[in-house]
PyMOL Python script that loads the backbone (N, CA, C, O; Angstrom):
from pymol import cmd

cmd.read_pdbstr("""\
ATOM      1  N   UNK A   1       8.842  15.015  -2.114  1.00  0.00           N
ATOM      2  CA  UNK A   1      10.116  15.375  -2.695  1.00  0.00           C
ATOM      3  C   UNK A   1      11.121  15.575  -1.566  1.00  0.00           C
ATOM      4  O   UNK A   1      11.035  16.481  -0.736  1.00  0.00           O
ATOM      5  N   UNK A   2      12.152  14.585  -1.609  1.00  0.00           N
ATOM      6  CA  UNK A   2      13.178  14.917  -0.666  1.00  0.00           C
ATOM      7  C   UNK A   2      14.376  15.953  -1.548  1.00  0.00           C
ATOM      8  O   UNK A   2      14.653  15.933  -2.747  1.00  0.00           O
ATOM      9  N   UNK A   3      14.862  16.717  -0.580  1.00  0.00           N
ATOM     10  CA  UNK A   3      16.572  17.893  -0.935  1.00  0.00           C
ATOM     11  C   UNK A   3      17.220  16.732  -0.659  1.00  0.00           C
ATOM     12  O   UNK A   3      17.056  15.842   0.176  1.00  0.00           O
ATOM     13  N   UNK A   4      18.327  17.018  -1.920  1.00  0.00           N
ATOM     14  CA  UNK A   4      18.914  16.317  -1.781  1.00  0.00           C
ATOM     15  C   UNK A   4      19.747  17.221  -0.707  1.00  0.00           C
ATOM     16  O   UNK A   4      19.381  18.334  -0.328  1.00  0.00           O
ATOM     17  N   UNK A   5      20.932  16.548  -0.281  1.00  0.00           N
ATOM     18  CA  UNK A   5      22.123  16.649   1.114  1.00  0.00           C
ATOM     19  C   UNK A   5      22.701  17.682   0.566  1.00  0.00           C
ATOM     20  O   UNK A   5      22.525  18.750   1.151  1.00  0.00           O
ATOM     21  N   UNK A   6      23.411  17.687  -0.490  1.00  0.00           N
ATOM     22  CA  UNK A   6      24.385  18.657  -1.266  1.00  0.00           C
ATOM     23  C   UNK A   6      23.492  20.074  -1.184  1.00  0.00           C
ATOM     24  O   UNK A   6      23.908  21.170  -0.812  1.00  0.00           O
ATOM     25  N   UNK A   7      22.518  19.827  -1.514  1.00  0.00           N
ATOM     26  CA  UNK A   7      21.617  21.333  -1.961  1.00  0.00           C
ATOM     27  C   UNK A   7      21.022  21.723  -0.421  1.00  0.00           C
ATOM     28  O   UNK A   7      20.329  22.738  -0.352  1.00  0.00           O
ATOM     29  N   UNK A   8      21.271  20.953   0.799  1.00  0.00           N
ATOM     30  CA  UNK A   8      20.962  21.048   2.089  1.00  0.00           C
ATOM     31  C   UNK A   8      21.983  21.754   2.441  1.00  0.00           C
ATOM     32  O   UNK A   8      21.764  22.861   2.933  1.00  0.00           O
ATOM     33  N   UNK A   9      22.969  21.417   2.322  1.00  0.00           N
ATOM     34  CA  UNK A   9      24.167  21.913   3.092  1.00  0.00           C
ATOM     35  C   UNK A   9      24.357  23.136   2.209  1.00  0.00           C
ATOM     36  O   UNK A   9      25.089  23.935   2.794  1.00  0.00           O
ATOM     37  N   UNK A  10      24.151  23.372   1.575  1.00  0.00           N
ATOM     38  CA  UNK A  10      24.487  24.915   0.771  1.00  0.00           C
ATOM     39  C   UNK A  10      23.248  26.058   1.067  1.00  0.00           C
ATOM     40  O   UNK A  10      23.348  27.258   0.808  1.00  0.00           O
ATOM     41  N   UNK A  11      22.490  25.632   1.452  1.00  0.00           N
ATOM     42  CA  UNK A  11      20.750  26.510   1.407  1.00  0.00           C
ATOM     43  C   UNK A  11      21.254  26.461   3.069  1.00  0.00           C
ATOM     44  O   UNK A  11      21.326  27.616   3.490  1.00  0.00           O
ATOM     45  N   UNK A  12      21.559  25.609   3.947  1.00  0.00           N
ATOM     46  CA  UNK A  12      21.483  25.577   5.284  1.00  0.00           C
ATOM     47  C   UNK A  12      22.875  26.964   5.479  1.00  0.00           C
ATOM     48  O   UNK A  12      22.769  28.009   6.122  1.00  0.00           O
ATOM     49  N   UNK A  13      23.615  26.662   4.988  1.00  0.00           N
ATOM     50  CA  UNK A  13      24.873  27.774   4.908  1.00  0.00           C
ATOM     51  C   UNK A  13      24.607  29.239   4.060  1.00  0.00           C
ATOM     52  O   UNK A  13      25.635  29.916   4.025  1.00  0.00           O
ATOM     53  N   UNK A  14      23.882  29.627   3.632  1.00  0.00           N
ATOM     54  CA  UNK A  14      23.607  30.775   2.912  1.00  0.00           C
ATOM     55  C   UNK A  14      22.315  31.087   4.085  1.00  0.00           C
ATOM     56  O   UNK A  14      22.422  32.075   4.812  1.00  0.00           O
ATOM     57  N   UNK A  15      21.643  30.577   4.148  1.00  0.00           N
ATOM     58  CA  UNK A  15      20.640  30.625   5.559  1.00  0.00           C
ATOM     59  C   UNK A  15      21.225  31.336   6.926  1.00  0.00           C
ATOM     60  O   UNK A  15      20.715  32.277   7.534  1.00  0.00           O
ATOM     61  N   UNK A  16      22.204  30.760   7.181  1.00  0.00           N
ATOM     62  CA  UNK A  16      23.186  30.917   8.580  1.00  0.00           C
ATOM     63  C   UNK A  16      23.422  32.484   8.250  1.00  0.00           C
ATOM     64  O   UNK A  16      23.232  33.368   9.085  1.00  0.00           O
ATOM     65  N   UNK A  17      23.815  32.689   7.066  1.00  0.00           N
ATOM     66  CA  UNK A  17      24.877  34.090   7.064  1.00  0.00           C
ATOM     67  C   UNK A  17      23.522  34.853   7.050  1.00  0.00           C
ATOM     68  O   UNK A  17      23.322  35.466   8.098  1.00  0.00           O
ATOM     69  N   UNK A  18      22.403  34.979   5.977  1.00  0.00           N
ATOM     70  CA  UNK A  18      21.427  35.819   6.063  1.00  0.00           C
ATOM     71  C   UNK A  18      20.509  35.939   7.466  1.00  0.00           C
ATOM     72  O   UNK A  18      19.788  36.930   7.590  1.00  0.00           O
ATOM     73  N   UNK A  19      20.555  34.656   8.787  1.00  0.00           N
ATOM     74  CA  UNK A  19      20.388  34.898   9.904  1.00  0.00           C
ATOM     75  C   UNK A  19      21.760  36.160  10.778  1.00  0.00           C
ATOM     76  O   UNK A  19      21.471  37.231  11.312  1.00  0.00           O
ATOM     77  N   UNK A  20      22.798  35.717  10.688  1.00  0.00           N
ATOM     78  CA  UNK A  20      24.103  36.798  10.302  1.00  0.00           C
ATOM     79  C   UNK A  20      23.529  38.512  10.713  1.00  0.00           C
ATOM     80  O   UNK A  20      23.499  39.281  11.673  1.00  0.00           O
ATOM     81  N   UNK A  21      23.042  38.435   8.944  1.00  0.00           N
ATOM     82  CA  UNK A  21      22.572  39.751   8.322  1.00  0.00           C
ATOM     83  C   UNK A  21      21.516  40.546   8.927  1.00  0.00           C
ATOM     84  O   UNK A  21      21.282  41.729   9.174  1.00  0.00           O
ATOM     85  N   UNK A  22      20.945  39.338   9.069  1.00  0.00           N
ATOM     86  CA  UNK A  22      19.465  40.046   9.894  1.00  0.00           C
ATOM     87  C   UNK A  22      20.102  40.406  11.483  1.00  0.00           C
ATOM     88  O   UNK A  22      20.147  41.595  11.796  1.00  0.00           O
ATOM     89  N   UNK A  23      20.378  39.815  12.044  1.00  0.00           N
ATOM     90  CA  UNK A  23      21.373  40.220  13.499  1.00  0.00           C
ATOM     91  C   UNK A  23      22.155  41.594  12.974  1.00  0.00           C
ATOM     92  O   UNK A  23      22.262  42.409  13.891  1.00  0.00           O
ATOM     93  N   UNK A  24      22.476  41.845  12.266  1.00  0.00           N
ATOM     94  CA  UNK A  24      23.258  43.137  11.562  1.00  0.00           C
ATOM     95  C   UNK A  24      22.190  44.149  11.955  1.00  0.00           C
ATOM     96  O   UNK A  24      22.289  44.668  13.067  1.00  0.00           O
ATOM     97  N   UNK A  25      21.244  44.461  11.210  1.00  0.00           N
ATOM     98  CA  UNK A  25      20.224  44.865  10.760  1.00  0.00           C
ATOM     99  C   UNK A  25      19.521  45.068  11.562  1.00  0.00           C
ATOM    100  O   UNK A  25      18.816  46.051  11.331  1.00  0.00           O
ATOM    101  N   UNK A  26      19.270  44.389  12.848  1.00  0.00           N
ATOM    102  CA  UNK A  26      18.402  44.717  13.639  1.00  0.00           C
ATOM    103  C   UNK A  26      19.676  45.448  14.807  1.00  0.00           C
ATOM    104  O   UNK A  26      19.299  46.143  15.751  1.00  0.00           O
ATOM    105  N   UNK A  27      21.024  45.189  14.581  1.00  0.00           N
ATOM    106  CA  UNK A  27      21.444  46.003  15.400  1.00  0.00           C
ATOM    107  C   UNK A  27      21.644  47.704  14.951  1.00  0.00           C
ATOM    108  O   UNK A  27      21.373  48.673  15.659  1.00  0.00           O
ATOM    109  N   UNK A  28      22.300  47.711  13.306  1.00  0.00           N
ATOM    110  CA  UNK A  28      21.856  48.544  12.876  1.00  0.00           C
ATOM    111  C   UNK A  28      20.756  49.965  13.365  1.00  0.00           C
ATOM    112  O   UNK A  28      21.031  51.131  13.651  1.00  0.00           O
ATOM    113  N   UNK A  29      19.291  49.131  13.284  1.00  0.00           N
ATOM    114  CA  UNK A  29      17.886  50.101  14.100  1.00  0.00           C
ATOM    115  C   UNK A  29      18.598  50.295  15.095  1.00  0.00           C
ATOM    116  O   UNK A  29      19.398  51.229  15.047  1.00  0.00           O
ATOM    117  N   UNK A  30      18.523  49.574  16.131  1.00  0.00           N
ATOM    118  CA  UNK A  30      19.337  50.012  17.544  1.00  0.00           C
ATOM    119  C   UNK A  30      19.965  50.910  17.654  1.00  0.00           C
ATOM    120  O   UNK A  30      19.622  51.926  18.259  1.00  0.00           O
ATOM    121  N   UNK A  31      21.128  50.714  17.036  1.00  0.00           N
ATOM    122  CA  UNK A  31      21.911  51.787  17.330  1.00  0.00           C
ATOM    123  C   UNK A  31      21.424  53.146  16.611  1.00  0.00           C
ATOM    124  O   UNK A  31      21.998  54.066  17.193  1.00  0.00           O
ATOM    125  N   UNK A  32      20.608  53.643  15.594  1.00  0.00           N
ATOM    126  CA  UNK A  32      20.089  54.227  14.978  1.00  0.00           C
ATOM    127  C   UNK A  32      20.526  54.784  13.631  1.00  0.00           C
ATOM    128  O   UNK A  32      20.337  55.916  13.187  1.00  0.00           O
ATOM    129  N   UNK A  33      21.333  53.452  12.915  1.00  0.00           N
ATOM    130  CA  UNK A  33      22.083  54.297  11.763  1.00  0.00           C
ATOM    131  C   UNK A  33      20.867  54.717  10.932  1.00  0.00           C
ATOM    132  O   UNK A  33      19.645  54.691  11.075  1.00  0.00           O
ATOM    133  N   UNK A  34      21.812  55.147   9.927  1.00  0.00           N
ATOM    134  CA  UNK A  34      20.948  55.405   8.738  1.00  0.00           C
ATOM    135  C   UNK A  34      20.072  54.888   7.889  1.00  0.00           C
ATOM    136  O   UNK A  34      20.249  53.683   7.712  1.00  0.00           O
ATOM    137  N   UNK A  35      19.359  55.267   7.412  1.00  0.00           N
ATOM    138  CA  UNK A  35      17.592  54.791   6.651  1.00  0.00           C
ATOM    139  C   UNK A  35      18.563  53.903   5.868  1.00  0.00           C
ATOM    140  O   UNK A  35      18.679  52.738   6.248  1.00  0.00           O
ATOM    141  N   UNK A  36      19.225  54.300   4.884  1.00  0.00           N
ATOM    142  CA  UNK A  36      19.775  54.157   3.411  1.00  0.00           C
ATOM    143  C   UNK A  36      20.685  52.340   3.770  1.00  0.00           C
ATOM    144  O   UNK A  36      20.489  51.214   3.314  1.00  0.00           O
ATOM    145  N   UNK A  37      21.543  52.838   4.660  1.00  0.00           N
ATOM    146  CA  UNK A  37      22.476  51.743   5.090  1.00  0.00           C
ATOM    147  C   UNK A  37      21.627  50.815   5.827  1.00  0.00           C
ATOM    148  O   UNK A  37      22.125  49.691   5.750  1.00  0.00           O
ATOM    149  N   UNK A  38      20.743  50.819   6.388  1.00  0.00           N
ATOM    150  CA  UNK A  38      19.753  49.686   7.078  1.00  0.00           C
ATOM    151  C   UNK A  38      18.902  48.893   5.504  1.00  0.00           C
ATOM    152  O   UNK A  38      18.986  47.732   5.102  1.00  0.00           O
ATOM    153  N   UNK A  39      18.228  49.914   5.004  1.00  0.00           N
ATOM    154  CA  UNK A  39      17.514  49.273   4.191  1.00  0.00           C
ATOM    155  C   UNK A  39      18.619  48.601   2.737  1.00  0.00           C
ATOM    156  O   UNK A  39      18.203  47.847   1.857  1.00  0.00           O
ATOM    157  N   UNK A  40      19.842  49.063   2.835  1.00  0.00           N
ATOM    158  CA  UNK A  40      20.767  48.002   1.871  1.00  0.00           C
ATOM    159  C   UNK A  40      20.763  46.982   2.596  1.00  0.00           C
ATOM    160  O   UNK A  40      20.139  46.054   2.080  1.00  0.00           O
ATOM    161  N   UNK A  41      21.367  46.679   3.957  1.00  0.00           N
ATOM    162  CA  UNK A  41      21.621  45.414   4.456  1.00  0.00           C
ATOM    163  C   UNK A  41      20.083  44.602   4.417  1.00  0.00           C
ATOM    164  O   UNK A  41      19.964  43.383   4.537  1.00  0.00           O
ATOM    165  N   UNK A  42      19.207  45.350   4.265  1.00  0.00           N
ATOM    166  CA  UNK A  42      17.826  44.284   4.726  1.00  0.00           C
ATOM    167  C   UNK A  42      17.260  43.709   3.279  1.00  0.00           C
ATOM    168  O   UNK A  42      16.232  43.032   3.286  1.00  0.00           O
ATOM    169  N   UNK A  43      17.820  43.939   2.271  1.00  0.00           N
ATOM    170  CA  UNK A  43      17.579  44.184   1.040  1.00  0.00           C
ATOM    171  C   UNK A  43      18.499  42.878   0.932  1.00  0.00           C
ATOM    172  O   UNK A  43      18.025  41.744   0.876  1.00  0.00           O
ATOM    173  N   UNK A  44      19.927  43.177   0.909  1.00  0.00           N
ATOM    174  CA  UNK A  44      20.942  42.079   0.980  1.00  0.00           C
ATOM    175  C   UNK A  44      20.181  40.320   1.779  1.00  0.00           C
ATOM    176  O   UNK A  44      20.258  39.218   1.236  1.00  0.00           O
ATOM    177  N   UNK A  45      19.652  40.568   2.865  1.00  0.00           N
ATOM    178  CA  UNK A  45      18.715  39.619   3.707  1.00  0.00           C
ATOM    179  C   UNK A  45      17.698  38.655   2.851  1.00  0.00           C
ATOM    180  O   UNK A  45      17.382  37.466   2.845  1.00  0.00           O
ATOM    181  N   UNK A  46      17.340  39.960   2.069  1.00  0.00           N
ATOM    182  CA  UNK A  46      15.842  39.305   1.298  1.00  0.00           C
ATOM    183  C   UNK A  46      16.703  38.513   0.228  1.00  0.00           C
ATOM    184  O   UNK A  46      16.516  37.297   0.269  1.00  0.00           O
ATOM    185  N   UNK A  47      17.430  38.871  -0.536  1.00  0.00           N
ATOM    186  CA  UNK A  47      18.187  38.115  -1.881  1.00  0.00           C
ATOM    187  C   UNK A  47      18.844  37.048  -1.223  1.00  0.00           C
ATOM    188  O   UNK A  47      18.831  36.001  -1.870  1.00  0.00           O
ATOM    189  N   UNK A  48      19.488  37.000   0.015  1.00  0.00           N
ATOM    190  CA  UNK A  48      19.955  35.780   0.214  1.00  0.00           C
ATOM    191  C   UNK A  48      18.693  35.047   0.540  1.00  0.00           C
ATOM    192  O   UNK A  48      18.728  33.935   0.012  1.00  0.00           O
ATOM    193  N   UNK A  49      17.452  35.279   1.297  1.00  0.00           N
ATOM    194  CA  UNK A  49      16.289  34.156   1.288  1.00  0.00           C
ATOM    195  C   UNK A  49      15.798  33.637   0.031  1.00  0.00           C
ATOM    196  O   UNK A  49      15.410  32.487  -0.175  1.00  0.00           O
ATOM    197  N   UNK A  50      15.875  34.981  -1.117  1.00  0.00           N
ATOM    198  CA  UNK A  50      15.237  34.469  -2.073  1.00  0.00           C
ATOM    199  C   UNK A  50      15.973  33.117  -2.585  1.00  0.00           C
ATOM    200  O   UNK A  50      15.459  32.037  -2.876  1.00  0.00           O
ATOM    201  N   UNK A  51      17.224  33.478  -2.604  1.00  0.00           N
ATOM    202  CA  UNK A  51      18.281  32.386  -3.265  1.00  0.00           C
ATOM    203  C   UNK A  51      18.214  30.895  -2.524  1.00  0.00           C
ATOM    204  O   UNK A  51      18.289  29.785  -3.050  1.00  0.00           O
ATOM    205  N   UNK A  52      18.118  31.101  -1.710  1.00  0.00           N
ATOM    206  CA  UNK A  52      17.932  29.643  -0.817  1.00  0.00           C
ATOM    207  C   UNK A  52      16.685  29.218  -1.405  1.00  0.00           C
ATOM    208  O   UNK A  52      16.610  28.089  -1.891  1.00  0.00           O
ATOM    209  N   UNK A  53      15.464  30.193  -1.414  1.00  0.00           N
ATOM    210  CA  UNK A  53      14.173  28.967  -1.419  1.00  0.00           C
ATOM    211  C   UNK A  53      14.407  29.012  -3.077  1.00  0.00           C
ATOM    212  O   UNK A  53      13.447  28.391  -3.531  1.00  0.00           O
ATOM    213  N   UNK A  54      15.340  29.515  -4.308  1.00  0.00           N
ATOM    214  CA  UNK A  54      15.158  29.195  -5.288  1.00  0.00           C
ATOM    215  C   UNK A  54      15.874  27.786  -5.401  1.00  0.00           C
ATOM    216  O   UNK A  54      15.162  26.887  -5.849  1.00  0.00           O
ATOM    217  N   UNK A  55      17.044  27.493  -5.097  1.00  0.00           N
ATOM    218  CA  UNK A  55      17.746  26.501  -4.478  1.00  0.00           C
ATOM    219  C   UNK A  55      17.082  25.239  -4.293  1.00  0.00           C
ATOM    220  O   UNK A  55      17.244  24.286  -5.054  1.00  0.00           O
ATOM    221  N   UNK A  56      16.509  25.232  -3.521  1.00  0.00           N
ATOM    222  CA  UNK A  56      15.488  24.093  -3.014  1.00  0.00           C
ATOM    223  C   UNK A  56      14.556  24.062  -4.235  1.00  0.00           C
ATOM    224  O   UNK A  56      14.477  22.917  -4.680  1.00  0.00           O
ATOM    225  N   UNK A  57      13.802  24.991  -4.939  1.00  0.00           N
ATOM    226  CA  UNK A  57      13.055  24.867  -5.670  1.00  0.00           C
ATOM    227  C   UNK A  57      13.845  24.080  -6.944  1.00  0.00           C
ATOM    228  O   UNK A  57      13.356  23.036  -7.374  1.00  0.00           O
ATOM    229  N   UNK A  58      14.656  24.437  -7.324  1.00  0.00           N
ATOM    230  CA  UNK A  58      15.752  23.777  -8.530  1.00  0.00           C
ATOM    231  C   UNK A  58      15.963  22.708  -8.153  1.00  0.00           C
ATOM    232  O   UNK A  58      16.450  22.111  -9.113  1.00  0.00           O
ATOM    233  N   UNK A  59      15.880  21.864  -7.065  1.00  0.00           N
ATOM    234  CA  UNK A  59      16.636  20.659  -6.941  1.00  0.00           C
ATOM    235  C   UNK A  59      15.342  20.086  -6.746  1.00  0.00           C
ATOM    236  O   UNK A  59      15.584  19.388  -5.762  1.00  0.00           O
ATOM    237  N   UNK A  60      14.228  19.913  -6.984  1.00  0.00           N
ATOM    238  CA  UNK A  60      12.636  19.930  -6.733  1.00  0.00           C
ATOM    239  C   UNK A  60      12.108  19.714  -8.175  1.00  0.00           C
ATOM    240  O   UNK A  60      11.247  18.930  -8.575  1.00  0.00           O
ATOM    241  N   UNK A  61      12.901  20.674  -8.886  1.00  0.00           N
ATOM    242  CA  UNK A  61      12.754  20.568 -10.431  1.00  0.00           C
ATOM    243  C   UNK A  61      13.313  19.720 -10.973  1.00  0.00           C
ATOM    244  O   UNK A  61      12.750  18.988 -11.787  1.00  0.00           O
ATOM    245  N   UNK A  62      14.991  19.580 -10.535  1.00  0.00           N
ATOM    246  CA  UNK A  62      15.460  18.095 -11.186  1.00  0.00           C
ATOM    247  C   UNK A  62      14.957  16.750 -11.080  1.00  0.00           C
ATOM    248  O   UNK A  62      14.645  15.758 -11.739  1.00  0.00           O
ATOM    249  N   UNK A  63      15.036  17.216  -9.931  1.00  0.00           N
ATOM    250  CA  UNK A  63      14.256  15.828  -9.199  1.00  0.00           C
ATOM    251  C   UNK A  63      13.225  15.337 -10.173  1.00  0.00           C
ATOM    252  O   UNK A  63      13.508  14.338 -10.834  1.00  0.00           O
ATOM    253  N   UNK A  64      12.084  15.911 -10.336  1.00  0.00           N
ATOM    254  CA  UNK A  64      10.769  16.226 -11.419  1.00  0.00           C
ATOM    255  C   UNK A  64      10.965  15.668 -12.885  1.00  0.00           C
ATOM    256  O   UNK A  64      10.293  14.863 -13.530  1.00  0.00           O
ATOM    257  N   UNK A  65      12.055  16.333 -13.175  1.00  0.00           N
ATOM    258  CA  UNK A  65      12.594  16.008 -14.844  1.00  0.00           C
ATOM    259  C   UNK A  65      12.991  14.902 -14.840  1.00  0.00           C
ATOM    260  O   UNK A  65      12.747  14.336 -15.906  1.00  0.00           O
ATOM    261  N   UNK A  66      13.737  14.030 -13.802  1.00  0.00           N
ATOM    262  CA  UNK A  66      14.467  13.157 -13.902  1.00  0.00           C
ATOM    263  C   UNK A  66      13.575  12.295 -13.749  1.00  0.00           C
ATOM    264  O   UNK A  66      13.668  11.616 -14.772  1.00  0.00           O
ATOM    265  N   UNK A  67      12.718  11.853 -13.097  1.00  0.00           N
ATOM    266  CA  UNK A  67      11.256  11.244 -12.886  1.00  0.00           C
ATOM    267  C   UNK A  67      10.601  11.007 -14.212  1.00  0.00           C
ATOM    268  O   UNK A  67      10.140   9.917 -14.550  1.00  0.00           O
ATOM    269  N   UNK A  68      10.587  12.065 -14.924  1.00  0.00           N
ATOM    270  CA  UNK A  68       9.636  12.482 -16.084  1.00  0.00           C
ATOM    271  C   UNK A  68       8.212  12.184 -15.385  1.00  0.00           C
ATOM    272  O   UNK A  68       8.013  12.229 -14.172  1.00  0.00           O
ATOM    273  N   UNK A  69       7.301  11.884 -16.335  1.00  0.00           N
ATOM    274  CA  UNK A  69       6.154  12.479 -16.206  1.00  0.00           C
ATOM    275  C   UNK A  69       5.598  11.788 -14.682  1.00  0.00           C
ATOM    276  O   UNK A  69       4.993  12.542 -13.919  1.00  0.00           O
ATOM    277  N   UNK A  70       5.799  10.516 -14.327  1.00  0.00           N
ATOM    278  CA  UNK A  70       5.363   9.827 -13.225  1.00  0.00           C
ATOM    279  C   UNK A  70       6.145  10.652 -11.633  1.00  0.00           C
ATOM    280  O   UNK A  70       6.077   9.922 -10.644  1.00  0.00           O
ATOM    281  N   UNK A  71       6.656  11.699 -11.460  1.00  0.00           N
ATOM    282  CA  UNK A  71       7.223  12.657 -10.870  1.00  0.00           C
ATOM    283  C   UNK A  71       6.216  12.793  -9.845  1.00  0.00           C
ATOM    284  O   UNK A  71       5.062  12.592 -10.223  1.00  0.00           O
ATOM    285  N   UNK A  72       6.389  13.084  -8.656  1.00  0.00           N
ATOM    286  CA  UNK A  72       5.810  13.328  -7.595  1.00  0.00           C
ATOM    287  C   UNK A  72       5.034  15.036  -7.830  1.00  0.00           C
ATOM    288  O   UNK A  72       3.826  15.203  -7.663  1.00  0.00           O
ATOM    289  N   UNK A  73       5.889  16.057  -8.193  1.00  0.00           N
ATOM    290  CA  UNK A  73       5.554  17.094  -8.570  1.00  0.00           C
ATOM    291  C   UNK A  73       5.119  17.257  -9.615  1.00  0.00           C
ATOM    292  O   UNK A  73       5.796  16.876 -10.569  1.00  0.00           O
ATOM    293  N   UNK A  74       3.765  17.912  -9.861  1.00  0.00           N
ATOM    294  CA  UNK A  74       2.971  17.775 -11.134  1.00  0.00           C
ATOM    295  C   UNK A  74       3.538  19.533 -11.597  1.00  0.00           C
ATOM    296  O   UNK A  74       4.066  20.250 -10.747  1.00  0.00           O
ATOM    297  N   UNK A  75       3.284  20.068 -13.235  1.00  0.00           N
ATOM    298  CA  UNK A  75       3.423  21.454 -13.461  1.00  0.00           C
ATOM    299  C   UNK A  75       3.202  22.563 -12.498  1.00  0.00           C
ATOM    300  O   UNK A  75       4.024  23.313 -11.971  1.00  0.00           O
ATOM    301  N   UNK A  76       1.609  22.488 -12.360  1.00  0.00           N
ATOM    302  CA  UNK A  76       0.822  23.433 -11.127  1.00  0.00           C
ATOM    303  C   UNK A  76       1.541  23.464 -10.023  1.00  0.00           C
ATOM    304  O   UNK A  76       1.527  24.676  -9.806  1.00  0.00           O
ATOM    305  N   UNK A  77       2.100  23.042  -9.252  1.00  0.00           N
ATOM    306  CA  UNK A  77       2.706  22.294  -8.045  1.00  0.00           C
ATOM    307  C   UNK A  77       4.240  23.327  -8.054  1.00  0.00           C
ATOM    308  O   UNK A  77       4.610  24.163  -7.230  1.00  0.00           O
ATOM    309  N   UNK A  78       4.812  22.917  -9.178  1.00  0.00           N
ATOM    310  CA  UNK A  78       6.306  23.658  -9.308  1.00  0.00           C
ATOM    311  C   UNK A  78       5.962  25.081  -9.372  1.00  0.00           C
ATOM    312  O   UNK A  78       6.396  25.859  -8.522  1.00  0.00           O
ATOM    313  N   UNK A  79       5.235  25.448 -10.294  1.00  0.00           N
ATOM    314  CA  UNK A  79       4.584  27.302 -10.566  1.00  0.00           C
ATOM    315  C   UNK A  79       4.015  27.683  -9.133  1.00  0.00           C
ATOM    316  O   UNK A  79       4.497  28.698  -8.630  1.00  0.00           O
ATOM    317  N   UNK A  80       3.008  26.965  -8.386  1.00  0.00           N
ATOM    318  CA  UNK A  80       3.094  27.556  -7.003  1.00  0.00           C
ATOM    319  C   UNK A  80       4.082  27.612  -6.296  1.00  0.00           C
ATOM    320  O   UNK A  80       4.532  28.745  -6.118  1.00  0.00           O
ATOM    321  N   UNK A  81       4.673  26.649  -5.743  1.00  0.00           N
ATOM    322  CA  UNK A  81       6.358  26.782  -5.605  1.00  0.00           C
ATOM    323  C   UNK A  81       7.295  28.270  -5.868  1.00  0.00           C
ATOM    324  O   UNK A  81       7.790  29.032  -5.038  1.00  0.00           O
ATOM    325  N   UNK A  82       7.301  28.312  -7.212  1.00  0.00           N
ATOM    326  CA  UNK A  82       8.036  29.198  -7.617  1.00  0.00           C
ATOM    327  C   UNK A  82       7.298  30.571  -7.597  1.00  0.00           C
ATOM    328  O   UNK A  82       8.051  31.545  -7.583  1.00  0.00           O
ATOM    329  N   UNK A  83       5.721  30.867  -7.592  1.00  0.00           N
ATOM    330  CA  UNK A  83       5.787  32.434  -6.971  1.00  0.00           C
ATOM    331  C   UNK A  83       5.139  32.168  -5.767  1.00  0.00           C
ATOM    332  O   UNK A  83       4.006  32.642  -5.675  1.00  0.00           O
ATOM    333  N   UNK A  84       5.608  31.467  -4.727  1.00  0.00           N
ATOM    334  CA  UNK A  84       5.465  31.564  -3.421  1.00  0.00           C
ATOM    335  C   UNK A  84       6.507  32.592  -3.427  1.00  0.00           C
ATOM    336  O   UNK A  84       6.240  33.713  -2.993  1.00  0.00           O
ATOM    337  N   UNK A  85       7.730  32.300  -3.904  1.00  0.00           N
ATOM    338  CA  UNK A  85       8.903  33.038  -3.563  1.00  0.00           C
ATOM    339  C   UNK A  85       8.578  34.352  -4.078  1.00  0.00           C
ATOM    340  O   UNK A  85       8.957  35.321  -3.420  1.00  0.00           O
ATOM    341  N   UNK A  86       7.826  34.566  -5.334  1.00  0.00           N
ATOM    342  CA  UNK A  86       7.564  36.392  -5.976  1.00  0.00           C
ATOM    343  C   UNK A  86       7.389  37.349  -5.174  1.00  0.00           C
ATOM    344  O   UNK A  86       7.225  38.491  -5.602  1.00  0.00           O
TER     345      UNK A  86
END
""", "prot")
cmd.dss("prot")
cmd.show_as("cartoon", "prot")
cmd.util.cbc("prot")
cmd.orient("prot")
């Protein structure tokens, strides 16, 4: 299954900023803020990863449907996929 370009360039750019975030976050510890305000921004980190690998996973799925049944990705295949990310 190839991404398509469109769904590359949007997962590659939501990627960038949650690399961003995490640079936040680890400066954050450093400097020693607070429990509360570290663990929002790292929280913020995780939802933008989740969103990217759901991203890729959706365009994995079209891909699939549009194929119909002769699809490179079989059922089993997409459901691992999708709680890799759980």
């Amino acid at each position: 299954m190839k991404i398509e370009d469109d769904v590359v360039g949007s997962v590659v750019n939501r990627l960038r900023r949650a690399e961003g975030q995490l640079g936040g976050v680890i400066r954050m510890l450093q400097d020693g803020r607070d429990c509360k305000d570290v663990v929002t921004q790292l929280a913020a980190v995780s939802r933008a990863l989740d969103k990217a690998g759901f991203a890729i996973i959706a365009s994995g799925l079209v891909q699939c449907l549009a194929a119909g049944e002769d699809g490179e990705l079989d059922r089993a295949q997409m459901e691992k996929l999708f709680l890799s990310l759980a």
